[in-house]
Every structure is written in C-alpha cells, then in structure tokens.
C-alpha positions in Angstrom: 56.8 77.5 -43.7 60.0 77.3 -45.4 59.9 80.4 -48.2 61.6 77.8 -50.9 58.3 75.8 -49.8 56.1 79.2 -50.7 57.5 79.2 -54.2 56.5 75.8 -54.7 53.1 76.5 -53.7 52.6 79.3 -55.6 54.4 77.7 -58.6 51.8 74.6 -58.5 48.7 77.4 -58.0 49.8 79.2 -61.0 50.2 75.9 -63.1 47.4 74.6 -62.2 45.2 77.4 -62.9 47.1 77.4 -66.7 46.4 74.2 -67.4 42.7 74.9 -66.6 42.4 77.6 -68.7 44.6 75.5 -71.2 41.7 72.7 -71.0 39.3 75.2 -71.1 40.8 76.8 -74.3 40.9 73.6 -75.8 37.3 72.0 -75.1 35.9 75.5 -76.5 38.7 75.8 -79.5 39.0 79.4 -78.3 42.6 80.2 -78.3 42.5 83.9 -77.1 43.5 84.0 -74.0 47.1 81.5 -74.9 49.4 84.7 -73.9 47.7 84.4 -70.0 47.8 80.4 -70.5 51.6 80.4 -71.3 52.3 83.2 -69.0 50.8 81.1 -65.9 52.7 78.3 -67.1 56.7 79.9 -67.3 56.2 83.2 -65.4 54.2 81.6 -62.8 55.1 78.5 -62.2 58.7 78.3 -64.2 59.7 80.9 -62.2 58.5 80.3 -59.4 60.4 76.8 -59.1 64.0 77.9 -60.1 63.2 80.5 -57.4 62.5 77.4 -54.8 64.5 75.5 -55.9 68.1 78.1 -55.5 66.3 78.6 -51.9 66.1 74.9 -51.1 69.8 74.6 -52.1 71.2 77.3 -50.5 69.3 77.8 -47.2 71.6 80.8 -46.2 70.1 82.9 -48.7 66.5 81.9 -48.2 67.0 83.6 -44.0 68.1 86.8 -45.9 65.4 89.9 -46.0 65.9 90.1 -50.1 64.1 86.8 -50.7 61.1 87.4 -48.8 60.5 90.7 -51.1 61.5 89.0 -53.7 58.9 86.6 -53.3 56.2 89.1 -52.2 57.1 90.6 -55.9 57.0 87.7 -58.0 53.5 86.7 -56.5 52.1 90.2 -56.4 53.3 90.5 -60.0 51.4 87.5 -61.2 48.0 88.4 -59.4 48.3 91.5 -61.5 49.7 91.1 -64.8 47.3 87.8 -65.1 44.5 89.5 -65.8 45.8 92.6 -67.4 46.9 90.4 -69.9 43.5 88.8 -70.0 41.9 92.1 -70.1 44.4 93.7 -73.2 43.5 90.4 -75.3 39.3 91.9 -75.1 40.3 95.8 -75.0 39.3 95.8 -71.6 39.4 98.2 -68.5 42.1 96.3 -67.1 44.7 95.8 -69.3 46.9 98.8 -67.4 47.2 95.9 -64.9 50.0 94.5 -67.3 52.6 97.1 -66.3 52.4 97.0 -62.2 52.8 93.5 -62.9 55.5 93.6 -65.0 57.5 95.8 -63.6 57.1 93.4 -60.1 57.7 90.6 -62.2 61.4 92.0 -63.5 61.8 93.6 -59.6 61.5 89.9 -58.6 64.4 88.7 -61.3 66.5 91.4 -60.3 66.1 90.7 -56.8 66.9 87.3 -57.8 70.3 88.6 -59.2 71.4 90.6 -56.4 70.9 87.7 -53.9 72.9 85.6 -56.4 75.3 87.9 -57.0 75.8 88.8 -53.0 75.8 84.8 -51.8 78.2 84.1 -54.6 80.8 86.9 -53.2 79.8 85.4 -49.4 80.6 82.1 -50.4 84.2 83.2 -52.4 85.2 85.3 -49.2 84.2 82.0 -46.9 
C-alpha cells in the first residue's frame, strides 16, 4: 500500500475514534476528556491528511526512507500521547505517556520539514 494511502487510513481511524468519544461526551454531557477529543481530531487526523496528501502529490518523496519514519512517528506518537492525555485529565498512572508522544509527534513535523525542505532543493537543481 501506497504510504500517502497509510496516512489516510490512519487519519480516518483517529477521526473516527474522536468523533466517538465526541458523541460519547455529548450524550453523557461530560466534557473532560475534549483535549483527547480535539487532539484525535487535528493531531490525528489533520495531520495525518496534509501528511497524505504532500505524499500523493509528490510521489518522489513518498519512495524516500524519511517518510516511512516519519510516518512510524506520527502514528506511534498518537497511540501514546492519546491516552496520556486521557490519563493527566483523571491524575492517572499514565499521563507520562504525553511526553513520548509528543516528542514523536514534533519528530514527525520535523521530519516533515526536512523532506520538504530536501525535495524543494531536488526539484530547484532539476
């Protein structure tokens, strides 16, 4: 599968399971866990598009190693700081989870920026 196609994948999982929690949320008027809701929604599945989307446009980029980390990062990222960020909201256990999966989350973006930055030079040079 095409990794532009992975990021769309992952982008609708992550949506989807916001806008259950945002249903969920709303049938129970318990609004606590909105920061895991909206993270879901742009981290997860925001993110995840653009990311497809620059892959599906520029299909040079998407054969180069970077991206397949990059993607490996943003996913890994989201499995973790999910529900760390569900665990700070209740003072639980698990909130440590929050900074792995930050810091994969920016290591995605600035993985992001490098393979920008390097197909914009390749491009210029071609």
């Amino acid at each position: 599968m095409a990794l532009h196609y992975k990021f769309f994948l992952a982008g609708i999982i992550f949506v989807l399971l916001g806008m259950i929690l945002g249903m969920w949320m709303g049938m129970n008027e318990n609004f606590l866990y909105k920061d895991v809701h909206a993270h879901l929604n742009l981290l997860g599945f925001v993110t995840n598009f653009v990311y497809g989307l620059y892959y599906r446009g520029d299909r040079e980029a998407e054969k180069m190693p970077l991206p397949k980390v990059q993607f490996w990062c943003s996913i890994l990222g989201m499995i973790l700081i999910t529900p760390g960020i569900w665990e700070a909201q209740t003072q639980g256990a698990l909130a440590w989870l929050t900074i792995p999966g930050s810091l994969l989350s920016f290591l995605a973006m600035i993985l992001f920026l490098v393979v920008v930055i390097q197909r914009s030079r390749s491009t210029v040079a071609a």
